[in-house]
Backbone of each chain as ProteinMPNN parsed JSONL, in Angstrom:
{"seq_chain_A": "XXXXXXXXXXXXXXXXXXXXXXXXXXXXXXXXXXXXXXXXXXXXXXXXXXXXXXXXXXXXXXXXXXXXXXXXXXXXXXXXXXXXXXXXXXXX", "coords_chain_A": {"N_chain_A": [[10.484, 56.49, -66.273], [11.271, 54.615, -63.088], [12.582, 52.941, -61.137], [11.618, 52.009, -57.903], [12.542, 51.306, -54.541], [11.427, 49.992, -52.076], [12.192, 49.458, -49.009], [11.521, 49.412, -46.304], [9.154, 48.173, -43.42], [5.101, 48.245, -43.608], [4.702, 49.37, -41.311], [6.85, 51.34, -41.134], [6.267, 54.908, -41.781], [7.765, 56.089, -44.161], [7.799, 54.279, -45.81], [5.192, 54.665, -46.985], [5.086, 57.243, -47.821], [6.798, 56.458, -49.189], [5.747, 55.236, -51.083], [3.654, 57.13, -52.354], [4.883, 58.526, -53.774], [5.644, 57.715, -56.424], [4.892, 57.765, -60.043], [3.181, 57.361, -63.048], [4.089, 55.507, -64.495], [6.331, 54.032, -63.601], [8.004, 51.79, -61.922], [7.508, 49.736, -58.397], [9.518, 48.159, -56.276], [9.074, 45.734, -53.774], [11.264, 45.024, -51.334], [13.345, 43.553, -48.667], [11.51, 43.95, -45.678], [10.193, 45.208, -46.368], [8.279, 43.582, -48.525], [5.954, 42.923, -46.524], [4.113, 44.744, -47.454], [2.572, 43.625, -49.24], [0.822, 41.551, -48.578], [-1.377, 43.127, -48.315], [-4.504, 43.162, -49.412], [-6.011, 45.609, -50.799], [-3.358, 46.411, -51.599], [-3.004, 48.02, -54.638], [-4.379, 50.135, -54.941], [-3.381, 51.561, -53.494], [-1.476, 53.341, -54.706], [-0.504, 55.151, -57.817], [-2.359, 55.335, -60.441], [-1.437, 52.673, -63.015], [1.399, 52.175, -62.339], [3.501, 50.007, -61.48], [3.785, 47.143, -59.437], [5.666, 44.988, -57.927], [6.9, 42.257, -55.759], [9.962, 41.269, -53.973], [10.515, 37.686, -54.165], [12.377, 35.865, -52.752], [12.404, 37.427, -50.575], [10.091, 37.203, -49.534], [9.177, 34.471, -49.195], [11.26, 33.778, -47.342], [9.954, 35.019, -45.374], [8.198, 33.256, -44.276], [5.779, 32.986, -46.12], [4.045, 31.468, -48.352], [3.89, 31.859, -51.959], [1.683, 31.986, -53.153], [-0.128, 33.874, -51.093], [0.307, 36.087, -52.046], [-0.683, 39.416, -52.601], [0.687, 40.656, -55.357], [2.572, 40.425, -58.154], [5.706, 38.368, -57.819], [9.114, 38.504, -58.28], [12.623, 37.186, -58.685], [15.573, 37.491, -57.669], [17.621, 37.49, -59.748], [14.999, 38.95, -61.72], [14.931, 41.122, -60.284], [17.428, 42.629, -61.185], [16.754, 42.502, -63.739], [14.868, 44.443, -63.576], [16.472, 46.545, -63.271], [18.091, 47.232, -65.066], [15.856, 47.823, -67.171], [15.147, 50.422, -66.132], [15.539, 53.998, -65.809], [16.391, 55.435, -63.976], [16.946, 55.324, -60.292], [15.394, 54.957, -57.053], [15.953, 54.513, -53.955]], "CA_chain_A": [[10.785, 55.063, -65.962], [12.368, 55.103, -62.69], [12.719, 51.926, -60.525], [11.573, 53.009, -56.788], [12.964, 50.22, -53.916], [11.019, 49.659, -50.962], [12.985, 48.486, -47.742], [10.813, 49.043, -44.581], [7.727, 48.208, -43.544], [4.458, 49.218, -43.657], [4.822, 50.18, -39.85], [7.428, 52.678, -41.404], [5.863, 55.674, -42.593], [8.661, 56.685, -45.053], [7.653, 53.369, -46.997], [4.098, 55.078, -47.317], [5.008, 58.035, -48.696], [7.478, 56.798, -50.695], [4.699, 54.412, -52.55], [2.953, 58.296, -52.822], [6.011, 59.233, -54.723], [5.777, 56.641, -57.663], [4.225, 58.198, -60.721], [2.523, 55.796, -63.737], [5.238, 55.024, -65.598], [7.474, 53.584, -62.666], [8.127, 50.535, -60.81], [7.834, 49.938, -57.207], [9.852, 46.583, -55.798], [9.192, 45.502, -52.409], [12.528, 44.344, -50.624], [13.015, 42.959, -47.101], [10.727, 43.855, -44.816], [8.882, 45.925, -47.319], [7.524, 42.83, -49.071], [4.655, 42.718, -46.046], [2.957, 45.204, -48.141], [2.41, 42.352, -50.71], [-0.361, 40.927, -48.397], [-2.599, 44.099, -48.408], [-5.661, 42.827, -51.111], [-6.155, 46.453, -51.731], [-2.321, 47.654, -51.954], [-3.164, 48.5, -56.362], [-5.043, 51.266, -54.826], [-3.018, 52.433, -52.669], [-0.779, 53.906, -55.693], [-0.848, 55.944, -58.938], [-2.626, 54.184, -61.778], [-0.225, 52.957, -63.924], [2.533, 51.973, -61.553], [3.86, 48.34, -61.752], [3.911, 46.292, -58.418], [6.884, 43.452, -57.56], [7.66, 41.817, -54.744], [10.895, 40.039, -54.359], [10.195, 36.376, -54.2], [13.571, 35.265, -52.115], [12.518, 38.005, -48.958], [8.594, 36.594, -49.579], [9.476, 32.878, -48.68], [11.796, 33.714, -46.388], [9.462, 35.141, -44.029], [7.189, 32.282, -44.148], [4.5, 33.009, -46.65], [3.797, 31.214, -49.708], [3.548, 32.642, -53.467], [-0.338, 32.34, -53.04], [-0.541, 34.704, -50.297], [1.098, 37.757, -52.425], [-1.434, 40.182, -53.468], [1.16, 41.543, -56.534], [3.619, 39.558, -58.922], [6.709, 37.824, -57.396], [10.568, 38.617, -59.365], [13.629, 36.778, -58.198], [17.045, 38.171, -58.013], [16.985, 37.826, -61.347], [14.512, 39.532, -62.069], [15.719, 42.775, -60.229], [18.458, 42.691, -62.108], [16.329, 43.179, -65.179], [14.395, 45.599, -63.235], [17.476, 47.784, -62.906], [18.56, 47.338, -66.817], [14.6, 48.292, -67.721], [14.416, 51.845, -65.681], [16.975, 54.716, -66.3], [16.659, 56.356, -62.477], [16.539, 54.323, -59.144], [14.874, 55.775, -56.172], [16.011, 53.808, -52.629]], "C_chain_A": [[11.755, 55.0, -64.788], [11.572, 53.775, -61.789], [12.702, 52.475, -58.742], [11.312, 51.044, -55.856], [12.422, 50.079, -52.622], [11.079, 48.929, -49.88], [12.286, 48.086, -46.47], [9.368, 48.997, -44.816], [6.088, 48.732, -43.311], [4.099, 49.871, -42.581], [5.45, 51.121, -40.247], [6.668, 53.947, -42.233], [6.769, 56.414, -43.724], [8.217, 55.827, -46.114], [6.276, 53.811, -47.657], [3.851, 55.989, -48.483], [6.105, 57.644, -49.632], [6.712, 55.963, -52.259], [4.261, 55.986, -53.084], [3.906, 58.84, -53.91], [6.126, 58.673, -56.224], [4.817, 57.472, -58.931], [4.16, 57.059, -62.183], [3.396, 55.469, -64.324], [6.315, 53.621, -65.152], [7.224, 52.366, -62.123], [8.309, 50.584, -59.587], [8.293, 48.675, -56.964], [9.874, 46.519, -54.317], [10.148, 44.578, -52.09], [12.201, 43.977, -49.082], [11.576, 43.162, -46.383], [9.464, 44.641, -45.403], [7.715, 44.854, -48.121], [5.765, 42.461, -47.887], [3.743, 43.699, -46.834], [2.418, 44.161, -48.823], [1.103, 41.818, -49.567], [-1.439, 42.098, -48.061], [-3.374, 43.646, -49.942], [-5.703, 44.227, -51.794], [-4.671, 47.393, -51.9], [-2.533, 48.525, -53.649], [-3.49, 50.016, -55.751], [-4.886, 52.339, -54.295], [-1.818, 53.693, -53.079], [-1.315, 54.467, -56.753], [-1.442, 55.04, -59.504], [-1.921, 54.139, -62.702], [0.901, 52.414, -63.283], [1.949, 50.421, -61.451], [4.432, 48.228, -60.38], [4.71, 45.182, -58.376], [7.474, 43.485, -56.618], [8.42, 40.83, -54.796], [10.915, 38.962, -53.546], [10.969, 35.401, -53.077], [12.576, 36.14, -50.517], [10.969, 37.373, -48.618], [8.686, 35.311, -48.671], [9.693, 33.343, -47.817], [10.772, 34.017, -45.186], [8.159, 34.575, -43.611], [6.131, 31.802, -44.806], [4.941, 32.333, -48.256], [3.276, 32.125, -50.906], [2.402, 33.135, -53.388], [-0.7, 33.759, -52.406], [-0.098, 36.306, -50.79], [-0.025, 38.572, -53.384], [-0.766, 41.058, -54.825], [1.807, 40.253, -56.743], [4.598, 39.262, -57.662], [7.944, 37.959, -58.414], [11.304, 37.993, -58.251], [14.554, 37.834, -58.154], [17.106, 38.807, -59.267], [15.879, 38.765, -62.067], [14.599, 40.979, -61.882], [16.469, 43.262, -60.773], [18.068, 43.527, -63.365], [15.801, 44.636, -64.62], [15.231, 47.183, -63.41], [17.926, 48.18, -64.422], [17.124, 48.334, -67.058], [14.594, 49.996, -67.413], [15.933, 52.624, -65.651], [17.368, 54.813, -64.864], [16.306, 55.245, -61.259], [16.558, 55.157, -57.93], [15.14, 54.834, -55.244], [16.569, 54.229, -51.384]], "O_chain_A": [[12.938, 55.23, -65.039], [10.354, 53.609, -61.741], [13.594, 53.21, -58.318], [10.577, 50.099, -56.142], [13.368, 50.041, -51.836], [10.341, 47.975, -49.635], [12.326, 47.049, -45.808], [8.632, 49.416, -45.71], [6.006, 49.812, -42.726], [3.321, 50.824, -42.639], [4.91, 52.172, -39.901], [6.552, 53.784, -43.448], [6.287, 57.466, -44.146], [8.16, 56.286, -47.255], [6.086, 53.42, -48.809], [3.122, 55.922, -49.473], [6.368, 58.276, -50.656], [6.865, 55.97, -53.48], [4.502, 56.171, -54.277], [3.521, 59.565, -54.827], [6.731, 59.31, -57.086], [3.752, 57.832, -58.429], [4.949, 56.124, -62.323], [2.896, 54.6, -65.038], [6.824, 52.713, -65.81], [6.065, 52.015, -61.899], [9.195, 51.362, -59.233], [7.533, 47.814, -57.407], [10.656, 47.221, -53.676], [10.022, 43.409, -52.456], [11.13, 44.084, -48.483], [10.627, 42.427, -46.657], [8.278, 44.69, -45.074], [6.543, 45.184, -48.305], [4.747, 41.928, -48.329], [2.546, 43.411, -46.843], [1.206, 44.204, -48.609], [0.109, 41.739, -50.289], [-2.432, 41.721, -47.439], [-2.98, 43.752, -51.103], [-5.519, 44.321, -53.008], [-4.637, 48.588, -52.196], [-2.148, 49.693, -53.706], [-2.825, 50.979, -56.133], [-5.46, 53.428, -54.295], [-1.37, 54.579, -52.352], [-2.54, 54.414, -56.856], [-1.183, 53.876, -59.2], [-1.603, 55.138, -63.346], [1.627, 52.063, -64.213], [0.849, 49.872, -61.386], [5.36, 48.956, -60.026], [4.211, 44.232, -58.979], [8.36, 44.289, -56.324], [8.143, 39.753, -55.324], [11.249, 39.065, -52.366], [10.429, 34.413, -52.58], [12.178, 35.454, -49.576], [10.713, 37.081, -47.45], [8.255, 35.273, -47.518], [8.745, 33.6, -47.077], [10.779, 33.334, -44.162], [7.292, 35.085, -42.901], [5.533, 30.757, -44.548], [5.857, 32.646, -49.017], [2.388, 32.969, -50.785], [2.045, 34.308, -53.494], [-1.374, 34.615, -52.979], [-0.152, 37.351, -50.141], [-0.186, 38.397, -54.592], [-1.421, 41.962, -55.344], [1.765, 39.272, -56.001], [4.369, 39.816, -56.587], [7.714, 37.446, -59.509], [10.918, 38.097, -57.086], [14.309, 38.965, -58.576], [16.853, 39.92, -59.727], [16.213, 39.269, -63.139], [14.454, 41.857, -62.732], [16.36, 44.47, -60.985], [18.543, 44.541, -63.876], [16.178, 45.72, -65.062], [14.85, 48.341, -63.581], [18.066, 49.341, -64.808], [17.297, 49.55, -67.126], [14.144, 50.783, -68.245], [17.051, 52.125, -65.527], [18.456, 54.387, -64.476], [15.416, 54.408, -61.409], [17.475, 55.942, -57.693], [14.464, 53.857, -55.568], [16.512, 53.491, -50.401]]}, "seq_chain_B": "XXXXXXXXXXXXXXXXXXXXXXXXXXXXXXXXXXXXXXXXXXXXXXXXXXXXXXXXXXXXXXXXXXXXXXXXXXXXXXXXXXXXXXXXXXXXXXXXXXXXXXXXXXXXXXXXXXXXXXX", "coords_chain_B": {"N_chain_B": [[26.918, 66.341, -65.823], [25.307, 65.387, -63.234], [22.843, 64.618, -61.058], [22.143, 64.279, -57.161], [20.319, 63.256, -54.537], [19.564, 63.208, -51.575], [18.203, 61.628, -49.049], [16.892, 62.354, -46.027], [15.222, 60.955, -43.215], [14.765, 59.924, -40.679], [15.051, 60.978, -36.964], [16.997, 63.153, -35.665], [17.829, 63.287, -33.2], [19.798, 61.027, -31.539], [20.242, 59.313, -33.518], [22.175, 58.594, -36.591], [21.945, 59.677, -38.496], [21.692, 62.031, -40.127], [23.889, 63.606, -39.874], [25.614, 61.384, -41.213], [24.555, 61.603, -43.874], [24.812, 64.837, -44.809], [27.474, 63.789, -44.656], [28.093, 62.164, -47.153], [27.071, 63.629, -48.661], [28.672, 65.648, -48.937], [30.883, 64.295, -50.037], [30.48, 64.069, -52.843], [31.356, 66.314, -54.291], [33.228, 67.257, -56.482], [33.289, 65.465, -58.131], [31.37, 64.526, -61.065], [29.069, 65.198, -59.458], [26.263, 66.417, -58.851], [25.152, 67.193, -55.315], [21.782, 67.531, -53.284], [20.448, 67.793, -50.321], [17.54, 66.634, -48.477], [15.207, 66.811, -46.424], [13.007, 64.817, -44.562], [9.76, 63.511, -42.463], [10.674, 63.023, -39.303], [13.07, 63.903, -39.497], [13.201, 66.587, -39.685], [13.146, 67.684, -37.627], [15.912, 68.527, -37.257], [16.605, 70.792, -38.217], [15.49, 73.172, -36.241], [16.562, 75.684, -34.302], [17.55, 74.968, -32.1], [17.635, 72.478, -31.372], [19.737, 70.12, -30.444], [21.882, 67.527, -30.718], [23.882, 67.014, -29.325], [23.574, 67.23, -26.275], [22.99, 64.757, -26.067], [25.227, 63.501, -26.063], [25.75, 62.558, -29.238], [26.821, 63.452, -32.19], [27.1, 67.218, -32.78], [24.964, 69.094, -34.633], [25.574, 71.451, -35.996], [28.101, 71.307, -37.336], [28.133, 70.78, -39.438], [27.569, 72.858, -40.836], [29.475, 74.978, -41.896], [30.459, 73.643, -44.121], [28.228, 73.533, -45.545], [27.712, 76.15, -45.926], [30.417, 76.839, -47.471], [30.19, 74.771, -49.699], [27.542, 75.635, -50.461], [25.599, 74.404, -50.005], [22.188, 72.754, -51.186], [19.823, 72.537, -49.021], [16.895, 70.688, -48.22], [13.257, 71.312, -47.034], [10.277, 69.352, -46.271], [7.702, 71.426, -45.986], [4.747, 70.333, -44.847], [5.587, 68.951, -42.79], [7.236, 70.226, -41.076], [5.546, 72.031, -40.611], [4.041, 70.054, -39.449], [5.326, 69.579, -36.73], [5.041, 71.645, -35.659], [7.605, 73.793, -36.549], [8.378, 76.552, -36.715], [8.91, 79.782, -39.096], [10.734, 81.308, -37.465], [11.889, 80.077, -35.921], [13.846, 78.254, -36.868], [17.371, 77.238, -37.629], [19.12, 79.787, -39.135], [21.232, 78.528, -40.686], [21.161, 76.418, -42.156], [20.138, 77.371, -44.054], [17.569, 76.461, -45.557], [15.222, 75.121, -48.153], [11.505, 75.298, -48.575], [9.269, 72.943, -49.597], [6.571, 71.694, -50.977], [4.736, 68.733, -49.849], [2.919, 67.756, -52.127], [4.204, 68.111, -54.203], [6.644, 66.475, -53.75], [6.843, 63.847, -55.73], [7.9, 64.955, -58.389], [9.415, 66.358, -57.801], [11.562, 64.173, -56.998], [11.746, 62.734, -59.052], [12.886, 64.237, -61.245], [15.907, 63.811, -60.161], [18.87, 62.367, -60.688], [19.704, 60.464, -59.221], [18.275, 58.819, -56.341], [18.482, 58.622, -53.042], [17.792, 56.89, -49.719], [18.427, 57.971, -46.613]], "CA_chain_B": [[27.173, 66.667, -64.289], [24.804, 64.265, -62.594], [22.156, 65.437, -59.405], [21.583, 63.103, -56.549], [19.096, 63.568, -54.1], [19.663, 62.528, -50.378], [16.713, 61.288, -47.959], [17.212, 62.088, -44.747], [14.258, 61.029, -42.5], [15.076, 59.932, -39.423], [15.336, 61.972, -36.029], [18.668, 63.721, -35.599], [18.427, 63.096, -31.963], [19.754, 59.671, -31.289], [20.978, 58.654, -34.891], [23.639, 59.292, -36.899], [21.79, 60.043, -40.443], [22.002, 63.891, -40.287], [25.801, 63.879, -40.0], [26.12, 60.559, -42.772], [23.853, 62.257, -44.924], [25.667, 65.181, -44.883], [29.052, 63.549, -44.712], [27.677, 61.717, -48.08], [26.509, 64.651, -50.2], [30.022, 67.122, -49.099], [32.132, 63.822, -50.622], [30.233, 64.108, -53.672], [32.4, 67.47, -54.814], [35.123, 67.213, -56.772], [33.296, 64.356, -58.766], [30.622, 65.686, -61.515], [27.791, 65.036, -59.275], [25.769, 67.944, -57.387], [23.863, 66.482, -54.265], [20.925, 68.202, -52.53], [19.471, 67.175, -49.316], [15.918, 66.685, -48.067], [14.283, 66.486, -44.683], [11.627, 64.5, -44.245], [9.388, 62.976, -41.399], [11.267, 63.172, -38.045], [14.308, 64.564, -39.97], [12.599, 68.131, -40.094], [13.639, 68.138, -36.417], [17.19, 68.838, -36.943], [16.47, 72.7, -38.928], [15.376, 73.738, -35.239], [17.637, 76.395, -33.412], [17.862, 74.205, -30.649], [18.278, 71.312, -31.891], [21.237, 70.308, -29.992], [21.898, 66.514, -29.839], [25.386, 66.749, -28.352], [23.229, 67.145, -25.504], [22.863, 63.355, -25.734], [26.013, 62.777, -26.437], [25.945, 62.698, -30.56], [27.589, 64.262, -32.764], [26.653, 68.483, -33.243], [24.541, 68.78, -36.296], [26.44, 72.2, -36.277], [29.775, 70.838, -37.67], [27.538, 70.543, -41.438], [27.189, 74.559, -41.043], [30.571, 75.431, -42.643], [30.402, 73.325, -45.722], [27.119, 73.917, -46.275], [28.077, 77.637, -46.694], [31.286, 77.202, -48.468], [29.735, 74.435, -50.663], [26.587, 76.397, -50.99], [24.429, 72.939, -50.336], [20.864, 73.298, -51.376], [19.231, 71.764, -48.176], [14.961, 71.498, -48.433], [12.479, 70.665, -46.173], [8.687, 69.303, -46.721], [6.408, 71.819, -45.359], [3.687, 69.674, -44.023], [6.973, 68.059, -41.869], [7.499, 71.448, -40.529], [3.919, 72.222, -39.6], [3.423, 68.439, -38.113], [6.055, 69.549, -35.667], [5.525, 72.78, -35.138], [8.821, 74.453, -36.67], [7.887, 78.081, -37.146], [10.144, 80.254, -39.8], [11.978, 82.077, -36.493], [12.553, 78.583, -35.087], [14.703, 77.788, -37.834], [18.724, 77.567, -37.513], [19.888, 79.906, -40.602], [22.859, 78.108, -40.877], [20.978, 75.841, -43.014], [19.509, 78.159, -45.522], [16.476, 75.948, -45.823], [13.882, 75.965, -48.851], [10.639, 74.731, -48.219], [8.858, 72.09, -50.931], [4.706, 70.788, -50.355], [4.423, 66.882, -49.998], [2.361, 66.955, -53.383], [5.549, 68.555, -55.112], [7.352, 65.529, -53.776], [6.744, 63.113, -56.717], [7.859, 65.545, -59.539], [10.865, 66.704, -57.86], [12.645, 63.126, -56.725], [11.68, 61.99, -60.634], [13.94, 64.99, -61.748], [17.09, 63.947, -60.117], [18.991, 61.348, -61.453], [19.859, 58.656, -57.989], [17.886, 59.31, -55.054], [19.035, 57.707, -51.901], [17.097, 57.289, -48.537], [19.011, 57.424, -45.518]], "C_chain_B": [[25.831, 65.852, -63.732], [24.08, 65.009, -61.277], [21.723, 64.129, -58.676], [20.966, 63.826, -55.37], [19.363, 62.702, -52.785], [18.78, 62.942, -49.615], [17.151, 61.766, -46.941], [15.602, 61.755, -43.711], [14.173, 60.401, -41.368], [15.28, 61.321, -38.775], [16.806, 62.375, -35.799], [18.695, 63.488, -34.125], [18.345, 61.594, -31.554], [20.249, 58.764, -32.455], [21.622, 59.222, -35.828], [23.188, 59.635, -38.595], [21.766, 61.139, -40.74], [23.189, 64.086, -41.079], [25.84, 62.821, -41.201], [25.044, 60.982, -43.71], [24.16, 63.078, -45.529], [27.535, 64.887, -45.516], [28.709, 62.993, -46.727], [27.608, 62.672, -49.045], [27.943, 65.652, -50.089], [31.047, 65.765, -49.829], [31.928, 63.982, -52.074], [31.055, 65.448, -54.632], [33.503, 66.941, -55.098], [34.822, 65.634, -57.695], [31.992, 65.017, -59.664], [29.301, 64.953, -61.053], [27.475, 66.114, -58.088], [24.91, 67.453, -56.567], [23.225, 67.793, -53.987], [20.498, 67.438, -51.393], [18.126, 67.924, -48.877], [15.548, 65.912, -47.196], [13.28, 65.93, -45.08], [11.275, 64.36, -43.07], [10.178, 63.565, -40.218], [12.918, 64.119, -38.554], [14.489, 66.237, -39.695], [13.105, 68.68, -38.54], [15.051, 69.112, -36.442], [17.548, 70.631, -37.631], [16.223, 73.243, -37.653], [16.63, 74.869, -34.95], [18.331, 75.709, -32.477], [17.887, 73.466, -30.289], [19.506, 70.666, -31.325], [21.442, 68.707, -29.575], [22.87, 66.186, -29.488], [24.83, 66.449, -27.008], [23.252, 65.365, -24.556], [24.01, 62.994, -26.055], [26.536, 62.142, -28.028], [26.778, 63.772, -30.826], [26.524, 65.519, -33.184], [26.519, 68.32, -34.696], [25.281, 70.216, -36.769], [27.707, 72.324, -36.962], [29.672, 70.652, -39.121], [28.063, 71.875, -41.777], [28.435, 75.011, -42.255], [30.745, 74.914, -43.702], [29.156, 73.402, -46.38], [27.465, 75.068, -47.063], [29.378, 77.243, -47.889], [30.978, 75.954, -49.923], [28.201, 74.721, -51.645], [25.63, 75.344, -51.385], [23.561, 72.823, -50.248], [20.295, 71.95, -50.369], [17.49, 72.341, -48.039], [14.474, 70.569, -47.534], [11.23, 70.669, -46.907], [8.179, 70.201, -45.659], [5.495, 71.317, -44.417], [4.248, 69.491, -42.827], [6.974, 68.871, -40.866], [6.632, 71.826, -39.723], [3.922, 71.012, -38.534], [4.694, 69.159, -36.962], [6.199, 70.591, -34.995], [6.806, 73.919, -35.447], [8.817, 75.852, -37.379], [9.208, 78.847, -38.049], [11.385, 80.92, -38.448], [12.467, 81.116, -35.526], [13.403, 77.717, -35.857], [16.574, 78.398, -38.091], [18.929, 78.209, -39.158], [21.044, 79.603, -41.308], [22.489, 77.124, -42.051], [20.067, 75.882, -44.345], [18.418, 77.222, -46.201], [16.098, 76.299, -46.529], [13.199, 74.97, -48.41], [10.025, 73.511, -49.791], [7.533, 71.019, -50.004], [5.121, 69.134, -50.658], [4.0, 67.11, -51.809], [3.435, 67.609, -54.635], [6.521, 67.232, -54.768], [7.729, 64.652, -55.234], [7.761, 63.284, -57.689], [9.898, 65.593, -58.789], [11.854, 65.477, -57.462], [12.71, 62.864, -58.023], [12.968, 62.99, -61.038], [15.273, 64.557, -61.251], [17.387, 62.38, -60.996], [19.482, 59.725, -60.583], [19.484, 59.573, -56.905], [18.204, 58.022, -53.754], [18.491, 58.125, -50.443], [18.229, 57.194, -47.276], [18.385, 56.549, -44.332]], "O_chain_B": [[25.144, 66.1, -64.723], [24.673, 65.844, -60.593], [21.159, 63.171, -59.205], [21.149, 65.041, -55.288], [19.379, 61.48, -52.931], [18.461, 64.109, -49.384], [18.348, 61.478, -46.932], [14.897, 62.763, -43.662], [12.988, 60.39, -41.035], [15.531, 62.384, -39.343], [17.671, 61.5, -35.823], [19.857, 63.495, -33.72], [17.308, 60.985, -31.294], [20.607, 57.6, -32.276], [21.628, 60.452, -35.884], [23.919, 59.783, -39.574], [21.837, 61.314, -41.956], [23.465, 64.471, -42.215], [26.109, 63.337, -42.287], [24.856, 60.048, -44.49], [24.101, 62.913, -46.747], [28.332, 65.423, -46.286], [29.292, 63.713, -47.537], [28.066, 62.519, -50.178], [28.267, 66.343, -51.055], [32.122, 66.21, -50.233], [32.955, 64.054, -52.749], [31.234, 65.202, -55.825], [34.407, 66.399, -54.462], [35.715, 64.821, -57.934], [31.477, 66.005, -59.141], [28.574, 64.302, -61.802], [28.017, 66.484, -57.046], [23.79, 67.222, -57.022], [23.724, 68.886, -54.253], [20.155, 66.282, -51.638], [17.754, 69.098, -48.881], [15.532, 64.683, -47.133], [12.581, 66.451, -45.949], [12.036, 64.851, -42.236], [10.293, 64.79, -40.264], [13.602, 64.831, -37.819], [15.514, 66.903, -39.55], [13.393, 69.855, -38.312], [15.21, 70.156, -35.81], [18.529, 71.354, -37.458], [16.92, 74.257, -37.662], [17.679, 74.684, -35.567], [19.504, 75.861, -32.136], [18.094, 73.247, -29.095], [20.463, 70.821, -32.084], [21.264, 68.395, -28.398], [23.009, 64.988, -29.24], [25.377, 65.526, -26.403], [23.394, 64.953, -23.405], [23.968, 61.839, -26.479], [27.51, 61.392, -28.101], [27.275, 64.651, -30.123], [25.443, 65.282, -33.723], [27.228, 67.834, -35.577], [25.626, 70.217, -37.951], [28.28, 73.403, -37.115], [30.6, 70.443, -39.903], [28.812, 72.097, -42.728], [28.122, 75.331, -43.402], [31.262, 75.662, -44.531], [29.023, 73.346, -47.603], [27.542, 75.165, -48.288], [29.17, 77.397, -49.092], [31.466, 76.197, -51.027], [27.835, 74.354, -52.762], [25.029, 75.215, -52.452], [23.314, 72.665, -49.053], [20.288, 70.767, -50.708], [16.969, 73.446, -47.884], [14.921, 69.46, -47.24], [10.924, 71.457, -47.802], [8.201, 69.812, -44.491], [5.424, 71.783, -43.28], [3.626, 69.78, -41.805], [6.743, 68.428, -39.741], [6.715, 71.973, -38.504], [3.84, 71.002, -37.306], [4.26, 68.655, -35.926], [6.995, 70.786, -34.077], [6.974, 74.84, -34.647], [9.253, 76.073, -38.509], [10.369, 78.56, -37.758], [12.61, 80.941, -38.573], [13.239, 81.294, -34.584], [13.646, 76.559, -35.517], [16.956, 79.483, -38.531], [18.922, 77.504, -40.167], [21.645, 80.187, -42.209], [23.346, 76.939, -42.915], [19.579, 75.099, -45.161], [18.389, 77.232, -47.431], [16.072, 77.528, -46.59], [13.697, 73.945, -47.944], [10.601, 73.531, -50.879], [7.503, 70.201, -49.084], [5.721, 68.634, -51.61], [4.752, 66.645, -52.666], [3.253, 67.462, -55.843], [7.259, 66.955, -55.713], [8.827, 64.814, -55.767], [8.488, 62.347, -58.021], [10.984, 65.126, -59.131], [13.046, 65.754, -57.594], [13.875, 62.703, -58.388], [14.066, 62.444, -61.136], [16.111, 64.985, -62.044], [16.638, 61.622, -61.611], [19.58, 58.559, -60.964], [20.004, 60.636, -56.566], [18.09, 56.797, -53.803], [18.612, 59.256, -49.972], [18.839, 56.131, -47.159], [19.103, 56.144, -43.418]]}, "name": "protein", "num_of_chains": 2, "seq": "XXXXXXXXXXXXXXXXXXXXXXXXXXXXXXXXXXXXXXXXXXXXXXXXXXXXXXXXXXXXXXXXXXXXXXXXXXXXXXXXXXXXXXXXXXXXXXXXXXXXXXXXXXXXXXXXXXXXXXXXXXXXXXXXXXXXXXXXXXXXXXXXXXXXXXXXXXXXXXXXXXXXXXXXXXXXXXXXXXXXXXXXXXXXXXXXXXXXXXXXXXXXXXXXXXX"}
């Protein structure tokens, strides 16, 4: 159970492999500039099976796009929060 | 005792995440947590011999060398990293007692530590 934080985007290749790094158990949260993954239709696929997808909702808006347009869930603040309670280890 | 796990993947020539990557894992002593660092991507540059980005005016990635040794700081590189760039075993500064570790070993071994941190 290990909470894995995704900052840059998918121009960065570090954010690539670090989705490769996620194994099924784990969470990946897309942060700042990482949340453009969120409009790939096939990002699911682009990970383990098994691995839980969330992009945070605040950096989403902000950079213009509506809820609709997010190919994974949406968490607030709040909700990272829990994220961080839920998983023992945090990968960022 | 606690293991943390420092990213480094940026280029050592031109940015300062070598040296605060470094500087990061030698403060960790003397508190019960044991860092390791790990090269990735463009990072893999800075294991060279000749490596030298004082050249530009940075700070010598040479100035790690001495606490590496006397803290005996397990520094690893990805393989693949190595190949993509060309960094042959006799093109490798031994100052940084490198081990090697495959991309598809990645996964397994960040899960094992217990806070991994990207630079």
């Amino acid at each position: 159970m290990t909470l894995i934080v995704v900052k840059k985007s998918p121009e960065n290749g570090i954010s690539n492999r670090l989705l490769k790094v996620a194994l099924p158990s784990d969470t990946i949260l897309l942060v700042q500039d990482g949340v453009l993954f969120a409009m790939d239709k096939d990002l699911e696929s682009k990970v383990t099976q098994g691995v839980k997808l969330v992009a945070l909702k605040e950096d989403f808006l902000a950079r213009g796009f509506s809820e609709a347009d997010s190919s994974i869930p949406l968490v607030d603040y709040n909700g990272w929060v829990e994220l961080l309670e839920q998983n023992d280890k945090v990968i960022s | 005792m606690k293991s943390v796990l420092f990213v480094a993947y940026q280029s050592p020539a031109g940015s300062i995440w070598i040296n605060e990557t470094f500087r990061s894992a030698f403060g960790m002593y003397g508190e019960e947590l044991e860092p390791v660092v790990l090269f990735m991507g463009e990072a893999v540059l800075a294991v060279r011999a000749n490596c030298k980005p004082e050249q530009l005016g940075c700070l010598p990635l040479s100035i790690t060398f001495k606490y590496i040794a006397r803290y005996k700081t397990k520094v690893v590189a990805v393989n693949e990293d190595l190949e993509r760039f060309a960094i042959a075993e006799d093109g490798i500064e031994p100052s940084w007692n490198v081990t090697r570790i495959s991309e598809s070993e990645l996964p397994d071994f960040m899960h094992a530590f217990d806070k991994v941190v990207f630079f």
